[in-house]
N, C-alpha and C positions, 0 to 999 in steps of 0.2 A: 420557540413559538409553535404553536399546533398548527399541524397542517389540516385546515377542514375538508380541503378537496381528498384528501385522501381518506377521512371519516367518512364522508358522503357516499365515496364508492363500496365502503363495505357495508354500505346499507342496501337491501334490497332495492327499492327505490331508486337509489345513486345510480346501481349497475345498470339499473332498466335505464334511466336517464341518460346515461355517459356512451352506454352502446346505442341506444339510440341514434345521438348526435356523433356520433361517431370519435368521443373524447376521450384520453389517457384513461386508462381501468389499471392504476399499482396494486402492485399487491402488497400488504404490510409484512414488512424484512423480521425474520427471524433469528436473532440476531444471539450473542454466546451469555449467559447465566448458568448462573449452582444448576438452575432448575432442566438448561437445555445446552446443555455442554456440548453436545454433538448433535449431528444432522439424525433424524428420526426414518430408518430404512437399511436396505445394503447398499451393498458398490459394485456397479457393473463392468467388469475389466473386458474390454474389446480389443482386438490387433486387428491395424491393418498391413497384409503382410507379414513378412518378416522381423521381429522387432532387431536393430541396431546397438541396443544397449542392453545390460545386464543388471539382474535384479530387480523388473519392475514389479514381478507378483510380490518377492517380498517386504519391498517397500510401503505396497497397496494394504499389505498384511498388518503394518503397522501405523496407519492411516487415521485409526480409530473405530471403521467399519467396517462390515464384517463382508467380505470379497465374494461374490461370487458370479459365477459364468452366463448365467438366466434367469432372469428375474421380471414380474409383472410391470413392478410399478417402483423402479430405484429411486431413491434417494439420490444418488450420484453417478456417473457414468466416465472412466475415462478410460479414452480410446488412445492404444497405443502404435502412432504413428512415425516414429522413426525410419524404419525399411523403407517409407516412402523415398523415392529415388530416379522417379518419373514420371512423367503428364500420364501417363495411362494408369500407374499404382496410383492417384486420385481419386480412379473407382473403387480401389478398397475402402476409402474414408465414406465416400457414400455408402456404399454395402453398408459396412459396417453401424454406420448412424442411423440411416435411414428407416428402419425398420424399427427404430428402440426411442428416436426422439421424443415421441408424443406420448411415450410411457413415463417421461420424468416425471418425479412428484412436485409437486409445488413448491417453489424455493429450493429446487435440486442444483447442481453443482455438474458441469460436464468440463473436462479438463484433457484436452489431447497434448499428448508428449510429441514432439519433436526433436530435430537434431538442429545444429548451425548450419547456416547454408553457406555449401563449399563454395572459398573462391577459386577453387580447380578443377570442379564439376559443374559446369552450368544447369547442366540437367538435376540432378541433386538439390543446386540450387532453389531452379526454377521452381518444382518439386516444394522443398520446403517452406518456401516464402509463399507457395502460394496459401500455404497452410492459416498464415496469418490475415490472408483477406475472409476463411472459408469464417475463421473463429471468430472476428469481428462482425461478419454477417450474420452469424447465427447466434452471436448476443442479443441482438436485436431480435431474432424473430421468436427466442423462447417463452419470453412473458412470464408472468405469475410469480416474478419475484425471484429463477431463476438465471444464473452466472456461466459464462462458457469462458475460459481462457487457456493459452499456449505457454508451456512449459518447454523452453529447450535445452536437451541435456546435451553436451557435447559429446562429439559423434569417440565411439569404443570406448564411452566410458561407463558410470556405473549408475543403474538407478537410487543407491544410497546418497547421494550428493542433493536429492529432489525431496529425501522424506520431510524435512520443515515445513517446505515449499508444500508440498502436498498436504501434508495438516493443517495448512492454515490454508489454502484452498477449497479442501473438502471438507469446512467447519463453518459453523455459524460464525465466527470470527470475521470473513472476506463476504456478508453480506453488501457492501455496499464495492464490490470490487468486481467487475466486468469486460469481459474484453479485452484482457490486458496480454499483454508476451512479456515473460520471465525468461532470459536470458543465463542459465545457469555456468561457472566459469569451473574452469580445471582450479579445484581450490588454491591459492597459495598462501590464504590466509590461515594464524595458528587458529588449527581446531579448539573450542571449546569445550573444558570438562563434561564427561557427562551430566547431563541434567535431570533432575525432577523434573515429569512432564508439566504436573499438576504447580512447578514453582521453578519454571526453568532459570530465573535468573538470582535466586540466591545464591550470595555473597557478593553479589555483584553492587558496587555504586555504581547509580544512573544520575547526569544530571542533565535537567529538561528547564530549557530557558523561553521566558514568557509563560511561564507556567501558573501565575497565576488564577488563570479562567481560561473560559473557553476552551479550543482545544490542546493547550499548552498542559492545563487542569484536567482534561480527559487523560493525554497520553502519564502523567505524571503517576495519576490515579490507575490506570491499567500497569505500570512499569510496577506500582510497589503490589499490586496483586499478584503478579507474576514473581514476586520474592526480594525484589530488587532495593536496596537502601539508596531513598531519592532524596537529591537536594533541588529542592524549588528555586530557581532564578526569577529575580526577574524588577523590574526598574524600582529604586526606591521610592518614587510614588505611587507604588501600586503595596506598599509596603504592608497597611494593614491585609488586603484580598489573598496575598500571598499567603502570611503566616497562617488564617482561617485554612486558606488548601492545604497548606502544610500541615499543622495541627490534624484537621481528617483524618488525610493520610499515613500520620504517624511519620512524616519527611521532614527535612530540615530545609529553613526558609534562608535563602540568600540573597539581600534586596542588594542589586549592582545592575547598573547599567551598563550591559555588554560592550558600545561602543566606546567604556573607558580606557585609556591606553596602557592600566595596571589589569585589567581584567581577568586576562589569562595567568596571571601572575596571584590575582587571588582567587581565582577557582582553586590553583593547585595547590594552594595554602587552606582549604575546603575540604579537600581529599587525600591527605598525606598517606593514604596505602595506596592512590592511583585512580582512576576512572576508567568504570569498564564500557558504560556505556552514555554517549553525549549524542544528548535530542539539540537540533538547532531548533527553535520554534518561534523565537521572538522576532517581531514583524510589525511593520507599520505601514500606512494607505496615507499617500498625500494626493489625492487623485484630483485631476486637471486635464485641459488639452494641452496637447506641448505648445500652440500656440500663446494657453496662458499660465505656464504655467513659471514660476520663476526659480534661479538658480537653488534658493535655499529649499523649495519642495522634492525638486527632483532630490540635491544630494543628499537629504535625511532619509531619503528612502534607500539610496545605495547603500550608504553608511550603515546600518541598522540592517536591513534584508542582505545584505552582501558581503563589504567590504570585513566588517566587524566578522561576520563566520569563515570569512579565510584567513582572517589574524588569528582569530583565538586558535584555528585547529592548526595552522601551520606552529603557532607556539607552544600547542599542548602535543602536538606531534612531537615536535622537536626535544622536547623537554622529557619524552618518557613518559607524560601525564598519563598517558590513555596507555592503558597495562594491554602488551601482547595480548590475541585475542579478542580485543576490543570491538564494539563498533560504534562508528557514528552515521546518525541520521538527520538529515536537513528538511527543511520544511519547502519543497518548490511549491507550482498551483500550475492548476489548471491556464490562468491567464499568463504561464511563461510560456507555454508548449501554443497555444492560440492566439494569444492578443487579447487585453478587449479596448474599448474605447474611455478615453481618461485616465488609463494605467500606463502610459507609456514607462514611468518610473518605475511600476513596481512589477511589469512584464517584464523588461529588464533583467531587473534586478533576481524573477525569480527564475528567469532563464540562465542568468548566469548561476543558479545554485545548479541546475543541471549539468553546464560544462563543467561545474567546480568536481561535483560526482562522478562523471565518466572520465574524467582526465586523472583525478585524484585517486580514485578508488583502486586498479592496479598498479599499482606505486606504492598505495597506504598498505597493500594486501602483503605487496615483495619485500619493502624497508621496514615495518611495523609489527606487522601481524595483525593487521587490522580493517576493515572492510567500512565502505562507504557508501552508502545509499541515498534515495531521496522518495518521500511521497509529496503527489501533486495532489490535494484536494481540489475537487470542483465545487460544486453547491451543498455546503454545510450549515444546518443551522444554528445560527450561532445570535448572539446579539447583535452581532452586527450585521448579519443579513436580514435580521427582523426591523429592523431600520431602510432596508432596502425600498424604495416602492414597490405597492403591494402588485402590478402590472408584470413589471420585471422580475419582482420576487417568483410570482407564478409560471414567469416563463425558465428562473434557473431551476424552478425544482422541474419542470414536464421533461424537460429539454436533456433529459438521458433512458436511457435502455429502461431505465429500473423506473422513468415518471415520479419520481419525489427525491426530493433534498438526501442528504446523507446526515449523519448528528455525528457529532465529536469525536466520540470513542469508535465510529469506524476506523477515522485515521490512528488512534491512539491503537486498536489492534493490528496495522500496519508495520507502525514502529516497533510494537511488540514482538512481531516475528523477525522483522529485520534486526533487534537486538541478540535472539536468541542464542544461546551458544554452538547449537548447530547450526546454523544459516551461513555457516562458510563460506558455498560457495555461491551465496546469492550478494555480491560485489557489482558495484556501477549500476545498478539497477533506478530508475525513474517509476513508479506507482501510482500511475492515477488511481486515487479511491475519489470515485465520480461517476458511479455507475453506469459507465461506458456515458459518457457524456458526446453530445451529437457535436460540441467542441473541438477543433484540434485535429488531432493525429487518431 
């Protein structure tokens, strides 16, 4: 559905009106195509201090943009913040930004690296964590359709563990991703062959359930641009919508209802050389107050959001399905990590896909060789939020950093990197693509 409020402000008229009144001014996201592959400018590499890890010029070097030390008007900016190591090294973060912030270009990209904060150094600590209030504060105040987020690499390691992370940070790719901390791990999951950038995941099977439409059909459709041979999931009455996405896509349609109890047992009969990479996507909304709400709404919500994606992966785990390498990606939201009212069911449910991710994911990395993540979408427009009223529809799209909704294929480039063959060491990770939504955490 068109967002008009966000037409109106790029009309002359709208700007003068909306500043005025004092009303959200988005700026329209520039988002990855043939035609705009990358961010339009260079890259401003900043240190404050001492940097703590290794490799980060040449990581930056391979980024996509072209690095350098001083620049008018960057396209991207990240500040290398690791040596940070005390309340007083905090003034190198300001030095260092303070002078270059208001030089970003429009829908520019600022990304400060960090390390973990020690639980044997409090200072350290302190130090580092504070890094994550400084970069959620200044998501907010960049405006014009630019992203600030924290990158942590763990402390004497190498900045090569961050390059995916970093490409898909400083690309039109993570348009609608804000504010966020990436958690990066000492890999122990099997590296992935090298990749074609332009087709990182050929030879790869991907399968992505609920992929009929929406953003199941987003990620399905970005997985096989990225080179990926996709087989579409997804319930047998949705059997005709499916094979149309399929067909498109040139993917293979597999109408099943996840929470059947052969399920896992025919996927893998789907995939006889394996699966490398499994999107969880399929979801349902039975929303209610818990006062009304009765036994059989809640449990089809767990059942189907929850239950069904810990059977299938504990059984395709178990089985070998998902080839060494691998990764899988679950679909949480924004309403597991908040709440909202009438979700009790399906807040639940998709907060339990977050424990299933942090719990799962170093275990999946050490036994498998395989890595586990999750994106939480916040206000995406979809059909079903175009059904939304239009009151609350207007308040999920203002109601983050970036002031307008996200669309499909944000989260589908989400997935997209967290499948990639190099994202090794991006394991356990939770993504809000929600442009810093005023939500939550």
């Amino acid at each position: 559905m068109a967002d008009r409020y966000l037409h109106l402000t790029g009309t002359a008229p709208g700007r003068f009106l909306t500043r005025r009144l004092g009303l959200p001014q988005p700026a329209p996201l520039r988002r990855w195509s043939l035609e705009t592959p990358r961010l339009e400018g260079s890259l401003l590499h900043l240190t404050a201090g001492a940097s703590a890890v290794t490799g980060v010029a040449e990581a930056l070097s391979r980024s996509g943009l072209p690095v350098v030390g001083d620049t008018g008007r960057p396209a991207a900016i990240v500040l290398d913040a690791t040596g940070v190591t005390t309340a007083a090294g905090l003034g190198d973060v300001h030095a260092a930004l303070h002078p270059v912030v208001r030089s970003l270009a429009p829908g520019g990209r600022i990304v400060v690296l960090g390390t973990v904060p020690s639980p044997d150094d409090h200072h350290q600590a302190a130090a580092q964590q504070a890094l994550e209030g400084f970069v959620r504060s200044l998501g907010k105040e960049t405006g014009r359709g630019s992203t600030v987020q924290l990158v942590r690499i763990p402390a004497g390691g190498t900045a090569r563990a961050a390059e995916s992370t970093l490409r898909f940070l400083l690309s039109p790719r993570s348009a609608y991703v804000s504010g966020q901390v990436i958690e990066l791990t000492a890999a122990t999951a099997t590296p992935g062959p090298a990749a074609d950038p332009a087709a990182p995941l050929t030879g790869r099977t991907a399968l992505v359930t609920g992929a009929a439409r929406g953003i199941g059909a987003a990620v399905a459709s970005v997985l096989a641009r990225d080179g990926a041979r996709v087989i579409a999931l997804d319930v047998p009455g949705a059997r005709e919508e499916l094979e149309r996405t399929a067909d498109r896509l040139g993917a293979t349609a597999l109408p099943l209802d996840i929470t059947a109890p052969d399920a896992a047992d025919r996927i893998a009969a789907a995939v006889p050389d394996g699966l490398g990479v499994l999107v969880h996507n399929a979801g349902i909304t039975r929303d209610r107050r818990l006062a009304n709400m009765p036994a059989d709404r809640w449990a089809s919500v767990i059942e189907v959001n929850l239950d069904s994606v810990l059977r299938t992966t504990d059984e395709l785990l178990d089985a070998g399905v998902i080839t060494r390498g691998g990764r899988i990606v679950a679909t949480a939201s924004i309403a597991g990590i908040a709440g909202n009212t009438g979700q009790t069911n399906y807040a639940a449910s998709k907060a339990g896909i977050i424990g299933l991710v942090r719990s799962l994911g170093p275990r999946a990395a050490a036994d498998h060789g395989v890595t586990v993540n999750a994106v939480a979408p916040g206000f995406i427009e979809t059909k079903m939020t175009a059904a939304v009223p239009l009151f609350i529809r207007e308040a999920g799209r203002r109601m983050n950093s970036l002031s307008q909704g996200g669309l499909p294929v944000d989260v589908a480039e989400a997935v997209a990197w967290f499948a990639q063959p190099d994202s090794t060491a991006v394991n356990g990770q939770v993504l809000r693509v929600c442009g810093q939504s005023l939500l939550g955490a």
